[in-house]
C-alpha positions in Angstrom: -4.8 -36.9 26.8 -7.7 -35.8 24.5 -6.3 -33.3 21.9 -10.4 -31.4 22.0 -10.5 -28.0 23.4 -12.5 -26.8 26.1 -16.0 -26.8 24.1 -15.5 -30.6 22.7 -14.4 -29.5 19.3 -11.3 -30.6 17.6 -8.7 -28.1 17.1 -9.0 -26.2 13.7 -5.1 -26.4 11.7 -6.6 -24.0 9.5 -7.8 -21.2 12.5 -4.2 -21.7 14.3 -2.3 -21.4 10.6 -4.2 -18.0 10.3 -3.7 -16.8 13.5 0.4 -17.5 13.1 0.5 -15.7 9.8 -1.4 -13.3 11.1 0.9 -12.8 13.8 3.9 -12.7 12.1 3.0 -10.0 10.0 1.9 -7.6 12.9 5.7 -8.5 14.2 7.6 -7.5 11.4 5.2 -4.7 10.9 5.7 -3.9 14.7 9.9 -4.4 14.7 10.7 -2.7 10.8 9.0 0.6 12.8 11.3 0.1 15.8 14.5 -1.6 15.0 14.6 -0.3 10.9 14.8 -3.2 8.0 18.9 -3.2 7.9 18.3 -4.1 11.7 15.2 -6.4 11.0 15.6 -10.6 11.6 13.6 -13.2 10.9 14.6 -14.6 14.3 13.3 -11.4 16.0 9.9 -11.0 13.9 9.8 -15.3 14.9 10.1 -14.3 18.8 8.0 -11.3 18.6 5.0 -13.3 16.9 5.6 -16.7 19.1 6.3 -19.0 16.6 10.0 -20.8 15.9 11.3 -19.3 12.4 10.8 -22.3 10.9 7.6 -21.8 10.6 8.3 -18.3 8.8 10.7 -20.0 6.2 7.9 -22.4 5.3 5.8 -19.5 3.7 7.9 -16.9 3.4 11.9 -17.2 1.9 13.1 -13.6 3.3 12.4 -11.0 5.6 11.8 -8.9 2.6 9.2 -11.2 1.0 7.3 -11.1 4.7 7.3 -7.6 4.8 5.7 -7.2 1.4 3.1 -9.3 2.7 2.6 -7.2 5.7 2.3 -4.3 3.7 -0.6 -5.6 1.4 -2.1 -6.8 4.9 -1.9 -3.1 6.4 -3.7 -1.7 2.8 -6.2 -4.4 3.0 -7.3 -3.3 6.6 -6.7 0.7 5.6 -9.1 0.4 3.1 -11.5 -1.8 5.5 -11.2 0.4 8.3 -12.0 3.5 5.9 -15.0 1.8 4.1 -13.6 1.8 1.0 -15.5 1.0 -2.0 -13.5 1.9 -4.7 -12.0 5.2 -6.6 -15.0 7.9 -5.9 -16.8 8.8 -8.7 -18.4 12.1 -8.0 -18.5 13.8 -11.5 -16.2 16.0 -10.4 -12.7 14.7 -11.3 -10.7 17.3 -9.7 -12.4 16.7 -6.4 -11.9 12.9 -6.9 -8.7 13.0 -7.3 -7.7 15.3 -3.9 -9.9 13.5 -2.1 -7.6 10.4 -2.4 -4.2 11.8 -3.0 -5.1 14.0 0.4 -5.8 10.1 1.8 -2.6 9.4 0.7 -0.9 12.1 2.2 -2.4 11.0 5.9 -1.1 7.4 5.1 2.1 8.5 4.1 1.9 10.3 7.6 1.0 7.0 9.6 4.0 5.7 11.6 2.6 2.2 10.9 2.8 2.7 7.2 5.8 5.2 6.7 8.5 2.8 8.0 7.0 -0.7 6.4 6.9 1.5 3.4 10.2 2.9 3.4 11.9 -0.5 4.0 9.6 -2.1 1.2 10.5 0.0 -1.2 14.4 0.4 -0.8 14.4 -4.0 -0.9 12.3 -3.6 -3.8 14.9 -1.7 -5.4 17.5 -3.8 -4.8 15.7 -7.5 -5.4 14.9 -7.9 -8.9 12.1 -10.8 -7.8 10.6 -8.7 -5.1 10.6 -5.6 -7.2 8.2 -7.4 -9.5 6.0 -8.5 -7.2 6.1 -5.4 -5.3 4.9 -3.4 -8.6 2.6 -6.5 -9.5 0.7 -6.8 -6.1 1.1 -3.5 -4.7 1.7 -0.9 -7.2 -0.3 -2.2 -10.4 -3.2 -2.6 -8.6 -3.2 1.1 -7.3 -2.5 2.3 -10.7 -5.5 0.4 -11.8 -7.7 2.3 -9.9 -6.5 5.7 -10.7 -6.4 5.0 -14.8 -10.4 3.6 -14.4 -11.2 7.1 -12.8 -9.6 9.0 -15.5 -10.7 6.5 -18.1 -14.2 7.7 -16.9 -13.1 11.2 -17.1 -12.0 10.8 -20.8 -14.9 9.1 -22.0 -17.1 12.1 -20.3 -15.4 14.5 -22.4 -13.5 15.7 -19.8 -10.3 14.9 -21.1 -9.0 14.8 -24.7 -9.3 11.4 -26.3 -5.7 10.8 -26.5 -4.2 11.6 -23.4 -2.1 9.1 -22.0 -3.8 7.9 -18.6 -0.3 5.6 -17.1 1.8 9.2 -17.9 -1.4 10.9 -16.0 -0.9 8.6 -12.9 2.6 8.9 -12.9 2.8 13.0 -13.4 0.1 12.5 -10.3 1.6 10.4 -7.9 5.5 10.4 -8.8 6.3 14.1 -7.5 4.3 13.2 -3.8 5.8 10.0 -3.6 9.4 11.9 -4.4 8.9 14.1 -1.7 7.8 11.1 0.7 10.5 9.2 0.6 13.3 12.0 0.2 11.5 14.4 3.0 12.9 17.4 0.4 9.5 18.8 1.6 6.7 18.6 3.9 3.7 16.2 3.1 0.5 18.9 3.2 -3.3 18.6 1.5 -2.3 21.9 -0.1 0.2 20.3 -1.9 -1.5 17.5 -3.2 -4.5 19.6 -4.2 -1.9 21.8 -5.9 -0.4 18.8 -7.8 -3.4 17.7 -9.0 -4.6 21.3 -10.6 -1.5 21.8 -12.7 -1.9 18.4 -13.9 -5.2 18.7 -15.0 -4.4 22.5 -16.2 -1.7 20.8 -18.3 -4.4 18.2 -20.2 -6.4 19.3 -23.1 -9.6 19.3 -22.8 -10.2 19.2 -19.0 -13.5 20.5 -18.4 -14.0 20.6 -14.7 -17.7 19.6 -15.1 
């Protein structure tokens, strides 16, 4: 029996390996929503995706380590989907910085990213190895972004010379993520937009220009 598909051509490994992973990660992405991580199996996210978990455990040693590549899969297509081109830099740092935190707030808000979240963070907690590479892949490189924006700010004039930009991101972004994933408080733009004025009030020098 020839092993050639329909048009003559060979099967391509490399197509049918990225069309399992692919898979794979839509099914744990799919089940952690539905089922919650303490209820999420390799086993079901194998039989959800149509592969035998064999083929999980060859790239992936935990459900926990699959899900943190979901997760970078689902910010890879966010940021796809919403044309993103990097941090904006409008001149305006105030507006910059609501018009992604307010982004933020609509992900946070996303059924397909709150529970994926949720569970990735509270393994990340917990596993040492996938705590690092949680902040390394996921977190760092988020961080990143914000610090180049106010880097840009600073060397404007628009913030004093020695603020600390990490304590900046933090001061930004820890209170909204607090109130994600403890609900103390409803998610809302006029929070963010809030957060990010009495940050800025708080830093010598800002301009607003």
């Amino acid at each position: 029996m020839s092993s050639k598909a329909p048009d003559g051509k060979a099967p391509d490994p490399a197509r049918r390996s990225d069309r399992s992973r692919r898979a794979i990660l839509d099914a744990a992405l799919a089940l952690v929503g539905e089922v919650g991580y303490n209820k999420l199996t390799i086993e079901a996210i194998a039989a959800r995706a149509g592969v035998g978990k064999q083929t999980i455990y060859r790239w992936w040693p935990s459900k926990a380590a699959v899900l943190l590549d979901a997760s970078l899969s689902l910010a890879g297509d966010a940021r796809t989907e919403g044309g993103w081109t990097g941090f904006p830099d409008t001149g305006d740092l105030a507006a910059d910085l609501k018009l992604v935190l307010r982004a933020t707030v609509d992900e946070f808000g996303d059924e397909k990213y709150d529970a994926s979240a949720r569970a990735l963070t509270a393994a990340a907690a917990t596993d040492p190895e996938l705590g690092a590479r949680f902040t390394e892949q996921l977190l760092e490189p988020q961080f990143a972004l914000y610090e180049a924006r106010l880097r840009a700010a600073r060397e404007a004039g628009q913030l004093a010379d020695d603020v600390d930009l990490r304590l900046m991101v933090e001061m930004l972004l820890g209170p909204l993520t607090y109130r994600w994933l403890l609900r103390t408080a409803p998610l809302t733009h006029a929070h963010t937009d809030a957060l990010v004025d009495r940050v800025l009030g708080g830093v010598a020098n800002f301009t607003g220009k």
